[in-house]
N, C-alpha and C positions, 0 to 999 in steps of 0.2 A: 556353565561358564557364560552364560555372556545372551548380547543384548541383540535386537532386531536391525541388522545393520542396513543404514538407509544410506549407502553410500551417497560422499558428496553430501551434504547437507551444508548450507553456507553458516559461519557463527553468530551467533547474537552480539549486536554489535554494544560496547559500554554501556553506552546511553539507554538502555532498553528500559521500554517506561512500562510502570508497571502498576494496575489497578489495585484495590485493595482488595487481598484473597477473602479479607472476610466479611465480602458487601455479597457473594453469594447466597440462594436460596439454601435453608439449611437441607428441605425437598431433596433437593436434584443430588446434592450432595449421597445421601442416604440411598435414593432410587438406583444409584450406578455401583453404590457398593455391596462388595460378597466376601467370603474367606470360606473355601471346599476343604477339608482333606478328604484324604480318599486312601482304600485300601483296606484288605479284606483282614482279620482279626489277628491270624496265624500268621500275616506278613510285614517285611520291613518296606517299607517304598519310599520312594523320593523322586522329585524331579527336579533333572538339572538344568535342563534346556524348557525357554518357553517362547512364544512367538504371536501375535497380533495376527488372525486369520486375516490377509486380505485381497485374495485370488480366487480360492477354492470354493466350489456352490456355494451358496448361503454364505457367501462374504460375510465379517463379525468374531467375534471369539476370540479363542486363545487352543493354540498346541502346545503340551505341555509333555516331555520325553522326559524319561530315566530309567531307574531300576527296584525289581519288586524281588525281594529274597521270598520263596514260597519257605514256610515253616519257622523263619525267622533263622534260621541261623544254617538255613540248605545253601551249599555251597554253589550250587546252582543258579545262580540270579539269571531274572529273564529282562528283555527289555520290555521298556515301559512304555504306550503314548496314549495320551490322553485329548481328548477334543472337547471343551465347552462350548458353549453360546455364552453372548454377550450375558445374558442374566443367570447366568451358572447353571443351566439347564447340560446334562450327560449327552452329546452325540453318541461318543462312543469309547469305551476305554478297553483297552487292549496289552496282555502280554504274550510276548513274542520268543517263542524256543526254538533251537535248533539241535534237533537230535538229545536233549539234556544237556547241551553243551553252555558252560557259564556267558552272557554277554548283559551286555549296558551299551545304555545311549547317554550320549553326553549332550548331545548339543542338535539343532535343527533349522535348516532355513525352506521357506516356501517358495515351489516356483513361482515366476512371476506368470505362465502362461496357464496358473490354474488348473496343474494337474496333478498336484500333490506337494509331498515334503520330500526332503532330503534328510533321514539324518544318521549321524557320527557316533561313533561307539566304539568295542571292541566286542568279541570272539574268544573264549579261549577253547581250542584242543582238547577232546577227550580221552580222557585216558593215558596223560603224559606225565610222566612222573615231573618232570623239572616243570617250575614255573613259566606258561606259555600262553600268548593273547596275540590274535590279528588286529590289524585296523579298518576299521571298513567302514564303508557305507550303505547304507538301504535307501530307497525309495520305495514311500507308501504313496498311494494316490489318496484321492480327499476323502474315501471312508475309511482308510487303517490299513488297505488290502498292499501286501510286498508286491514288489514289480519288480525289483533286479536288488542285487547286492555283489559288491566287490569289497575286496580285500587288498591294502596298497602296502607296498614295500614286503619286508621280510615274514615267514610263517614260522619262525623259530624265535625265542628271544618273548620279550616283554615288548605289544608292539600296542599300542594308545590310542585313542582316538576324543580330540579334545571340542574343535570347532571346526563349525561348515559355514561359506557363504555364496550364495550365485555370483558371478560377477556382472561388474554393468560395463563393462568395455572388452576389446581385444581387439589382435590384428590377425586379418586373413591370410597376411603374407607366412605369420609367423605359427600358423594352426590356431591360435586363439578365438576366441568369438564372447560377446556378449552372451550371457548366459551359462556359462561355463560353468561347474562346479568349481571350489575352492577348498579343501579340508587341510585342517592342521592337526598333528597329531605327536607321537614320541617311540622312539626304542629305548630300549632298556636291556641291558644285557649284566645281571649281578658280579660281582666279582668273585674270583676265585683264590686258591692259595697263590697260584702261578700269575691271575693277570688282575690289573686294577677291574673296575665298573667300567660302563660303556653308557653314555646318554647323547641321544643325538632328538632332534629337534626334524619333525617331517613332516613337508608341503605337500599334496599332490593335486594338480591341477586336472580336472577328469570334462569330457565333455558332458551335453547334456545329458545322456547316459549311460553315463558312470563309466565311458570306455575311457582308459587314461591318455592323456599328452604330454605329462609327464609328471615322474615321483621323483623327488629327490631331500635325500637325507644331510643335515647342517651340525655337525661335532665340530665342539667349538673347543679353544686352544685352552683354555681355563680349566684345571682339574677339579672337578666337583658335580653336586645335581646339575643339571642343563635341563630348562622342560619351558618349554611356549605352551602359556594355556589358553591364547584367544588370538584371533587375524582378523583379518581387514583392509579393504581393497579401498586407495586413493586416488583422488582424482587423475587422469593422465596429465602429463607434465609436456606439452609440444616440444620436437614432435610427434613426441610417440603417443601412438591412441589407446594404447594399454596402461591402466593406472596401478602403479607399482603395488607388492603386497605387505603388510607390517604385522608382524608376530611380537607378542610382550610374553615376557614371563618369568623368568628367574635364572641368575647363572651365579653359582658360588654364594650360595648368600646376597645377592646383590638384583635389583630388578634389573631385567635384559629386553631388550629390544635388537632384533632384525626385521631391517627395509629388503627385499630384494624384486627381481624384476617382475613381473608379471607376465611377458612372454615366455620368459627361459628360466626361471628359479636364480639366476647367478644374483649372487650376493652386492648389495648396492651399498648397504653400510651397518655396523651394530651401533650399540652404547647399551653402559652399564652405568647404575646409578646406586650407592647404599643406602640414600633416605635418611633418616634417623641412625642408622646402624647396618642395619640388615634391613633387607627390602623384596618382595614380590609381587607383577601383578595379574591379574585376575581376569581381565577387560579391555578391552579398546573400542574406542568408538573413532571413524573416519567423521574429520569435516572439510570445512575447507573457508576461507578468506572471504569478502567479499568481493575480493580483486582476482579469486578464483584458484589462489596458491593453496595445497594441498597441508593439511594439519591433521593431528590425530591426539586423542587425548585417553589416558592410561589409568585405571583402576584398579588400586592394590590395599598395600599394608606394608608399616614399615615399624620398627623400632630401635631401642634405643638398647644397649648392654644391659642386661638384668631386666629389662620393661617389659611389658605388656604392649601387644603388638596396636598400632591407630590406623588410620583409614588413609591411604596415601593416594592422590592425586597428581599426576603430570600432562601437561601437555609439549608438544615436540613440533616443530618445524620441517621441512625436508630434510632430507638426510641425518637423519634421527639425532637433531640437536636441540637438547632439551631445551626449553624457553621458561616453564615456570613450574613450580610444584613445591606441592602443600601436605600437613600432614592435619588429619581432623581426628579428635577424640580426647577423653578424660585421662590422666594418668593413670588414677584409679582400676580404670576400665579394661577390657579389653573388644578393640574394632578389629574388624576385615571387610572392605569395599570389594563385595565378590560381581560384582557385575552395574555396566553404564549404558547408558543410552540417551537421544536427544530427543528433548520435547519437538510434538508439533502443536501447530498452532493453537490446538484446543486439549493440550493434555490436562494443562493447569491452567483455572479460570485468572484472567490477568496476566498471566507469560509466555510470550513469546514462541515462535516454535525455535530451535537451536542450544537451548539451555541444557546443560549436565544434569540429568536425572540419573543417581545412581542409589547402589542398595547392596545391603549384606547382610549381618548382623552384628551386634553390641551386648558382650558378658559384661555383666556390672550392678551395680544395687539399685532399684529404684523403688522407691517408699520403707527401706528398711531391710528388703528380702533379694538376693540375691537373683538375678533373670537373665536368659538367653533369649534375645528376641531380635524379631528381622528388625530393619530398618531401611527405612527410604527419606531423601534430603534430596536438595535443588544446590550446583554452583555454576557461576558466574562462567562462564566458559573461556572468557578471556583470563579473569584473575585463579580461578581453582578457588575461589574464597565463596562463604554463603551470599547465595542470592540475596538482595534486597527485598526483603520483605515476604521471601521463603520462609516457610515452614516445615523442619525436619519431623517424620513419624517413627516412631518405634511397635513394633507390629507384635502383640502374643500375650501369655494368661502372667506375665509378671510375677513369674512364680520359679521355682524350683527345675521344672521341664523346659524344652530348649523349643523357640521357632526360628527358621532361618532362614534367608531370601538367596538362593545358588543365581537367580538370574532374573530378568524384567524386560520389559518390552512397554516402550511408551503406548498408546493406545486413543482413539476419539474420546473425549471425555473422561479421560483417567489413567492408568495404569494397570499392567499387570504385573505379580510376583511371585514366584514360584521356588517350591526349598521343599522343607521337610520341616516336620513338630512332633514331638513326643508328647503332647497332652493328651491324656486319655479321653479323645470327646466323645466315644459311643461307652465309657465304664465295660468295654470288653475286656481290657488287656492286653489292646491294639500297640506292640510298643514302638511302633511308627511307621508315619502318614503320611504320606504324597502332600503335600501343600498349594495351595493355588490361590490367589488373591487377585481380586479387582481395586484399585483402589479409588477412590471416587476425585472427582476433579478439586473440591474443595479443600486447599492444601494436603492433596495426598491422602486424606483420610478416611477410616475406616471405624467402627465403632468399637475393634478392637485394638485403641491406638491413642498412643500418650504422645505430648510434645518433647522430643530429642534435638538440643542445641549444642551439639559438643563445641568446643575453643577450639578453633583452628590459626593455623601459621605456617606464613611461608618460609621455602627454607632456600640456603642460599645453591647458588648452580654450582652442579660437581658433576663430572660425568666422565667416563673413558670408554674404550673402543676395547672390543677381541677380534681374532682371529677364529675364522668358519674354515672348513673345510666339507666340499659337497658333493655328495655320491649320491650314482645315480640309482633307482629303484624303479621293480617293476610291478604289476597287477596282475591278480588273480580274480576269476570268477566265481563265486562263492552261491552253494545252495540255500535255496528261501527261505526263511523259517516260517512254523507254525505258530498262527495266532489263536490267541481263546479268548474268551470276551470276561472282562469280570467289571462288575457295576460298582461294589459295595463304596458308597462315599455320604458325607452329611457335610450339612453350613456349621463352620466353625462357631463356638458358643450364640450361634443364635444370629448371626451376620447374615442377610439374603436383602438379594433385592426387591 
């Protein structure tokens, strides 16, 4: 899910002037660019969470978390996390078990005091007949080593764990503090003959570690899925010195958004949006004005009845009132905007730092033959429309096998993105790969990388409110898991720096 959240970032304002991307050295371009997969022959791997080292010794690189299935189809998954250096060189990669017990990591942020990562996932139970998962958290320090892990809300049920972020405010009156953990997550409770489904949406706000301040769960009045798949902490609004929290994701078919407090969890406002038809999103990125008002802008997918799902962009104002959104892709096609993030000053040579860098993937034809491939594009962060003089990439072997970008993290001189690909690049029978990509300052690109322009349009403002209801939840302390070390990885078709 989702991108390196640099709270607070101010927008690029209209007017942003912008050099020619392709006055660059073609050099430096090429020097910054990589594409890893990784993952041993017998296993499925992917990552979903990835992140810009830039605290932990040896500042530089990329962390990259998910899930590695041993044998390819052991029901067992373990978690995943992986450490590069800036020129794709292996710190260290690591899967993480507990007792045989099934888990995954979703998502991951680094402290800012350089002593590790946080990250998000789930647990499930051994040996439980009914379908059963905790939500939790781990902390690795900067070589992979667990430090602590908790488990928030219920240990029965279907419990999720989607996104983490530190915070950068709080107040002492109210327990909060700068620094704080943030995680977002779900229950799930199936239905039976006797009672419908149960889907609730869950914050827990934990200190630095991982003791909780509070959990609480958001069932919302709409019958249907309810799932927040990404948060994000806004500016504080005077005069409160805690900047409120915003969860995007889906409620009934329709994209969802809740605002709530950042000291207390209480609910500040929803909206719901259908896009094209149906709508969900994927991402949030926190900004803010240059007058200092708090913004947040929303990356999903939306369509139309009978369509193929496009790439849908929103941006919203306080109190979760939509302001503008756009939908990008081919009819033809099918998009999903799985994750955003905002340039800094030197992501992309000529733009700005503030600008919507986001990424997913694009099914669709390109030269004749059918392709599943990642994709990364630049918009305007005011309009949702393409950057002027942006260049969209499409990332993979244009072929029959699938690559995909789950998440990115803008970067010094480039990007990073991170997904999974089923191309067979070591002719093992590897049937999928952990994915990681660098992508080089020169519009995005990589050498494994075609130009992707899709037709975009805005669409007009629709939005409505639900009803939350908010139960409180508590925390458990959960045993370490065992880590093993496994190397196997190679540069994608030939891609190194």
């Amino acid at each position: 899910m989702n991108a390196y959240r640099r709270t607070w970032t101010a927008l690029a304002p209209l007017s942003l002037a912008l050099s020619s991307l392709a006055t660059l050295a073609p050099g430096a371009a090429h020097a910054q660019s990589w594409e890893m997969a990784s993952g041993l022959p017998a296993q499925r791997d992917v990552h979903r969470g990835t992140k810009e080292i830039r605290n932990c010794l040896n500042p530089g690189g990329v962390l990259s978390v998910g899930t590695t299935t041993p044998g390819g189809v052991n029901p067992n998954t373990n978690m995943l996390i992986e450490r590069l250096t800036a020129g794709a060189g292996l710190v260290f990669r690591f899967q993480y078990d507990t007792g045989q017990q099934p888990e995954q990591a979703a998502q991951v942020t680094e402290f800012r005091d350089g002593t590790g990562f946080a990250v998000v996932g789930s647990l499930d139970p051994l040996n439980v007949a009914a379908p059963q998962s905790r939500f939790i958290v781990t902390k690795v320090d900067c070589n992979g080593q667990p430090l602590w892990r908790f488990s928030y809300g219920d240990t029965t049920e279907i419990n999720t764990g989607w996104d983490i972020l530190q915070a950068g405010s709080g107040t002492a009156a109210s327990g909060t503090a700068a620094g704080d953990l943030v995680a977002l997550g779900r229950y799930y409770r199936p239905a039976t003959a006797a009672t419908p489904a149960v889907y609730r949406a869950r914050i827990a706000r934990t200190r630095v570690n991982g003791t909780p301040i509070w959990v609480r769960d958001y069932q919302a009045s709409i019958a249907g899925d309810f799932e927040l798949h990404a948060i994000a902490e806004l500016v504080p609004v005077a005069p409160s010195t805690t900047g409120d929290l915003v969860a995007v994701g889906r409620i009934a078919g329709e994209a969802a958004v809740l605002q709530v407090n950042g000291n207390t969890g209480a609910v500040v406002c929803t909206a719901r949006m259908r896009g094209l038809g149906t709508a969900q999103y994927h991402d949030v990125v926190p900004v803010k004005t240059t007058a200092g008002t708090p913004e947040f802008l929303a990356v999903g997918e939306t369509s139309a009845a009978g369509a193929a799902s496009q790439v849908y962009l929103s941006r919203f104002v306080p109190n979760c009132l939509l302001r503008v959104h756009t939908h990008w892709g081919a009819t033809a096609d099918r998009e999903i905007g799985w994750a955003g993030d905002l340039t800094t000053a030197t992501t992309v040579g000529g733009v700005g730092a503030g600008v919507l860098l986001f990424g997913g993937e694009v099914n669709g034809t390109y030269n004749g033959v059918f392709s599943q491939d990642a994709f990364l594009h630049l918009a305007n962060p005011q309009t949702l429309l393409p950057l002027a003089g942006g260049l969209g990439k499409r990332y993979g072997t244009q072929g029959a096998l699938a690559e995909k970008a789950f998440t990115l993290s803008a970067a010094n001189n480039g990007a990073y993105f991170a997904g999974l690909s089923t191309t067979n690049w070591l002719a093992n029978g590897d049937p999928q790969h952990a994915l990681t990509a660098r992508a080089s300052v020169n519009a995005l690109k990589t050498n494994c990388a075609v130009d992707w322009q899709p037709p975009s349009v805005t669409l007009a403002l629709a939005s409505a409110t639900y009803g939350v209801t908010v139960i409180a939840r508590s925390a458990l302390q959960e045993p370490l898991p065992t880590r093993s070390f496994v190397q196997s990885q190679t540069l994608c078709c030939g891609v190194g720096p």
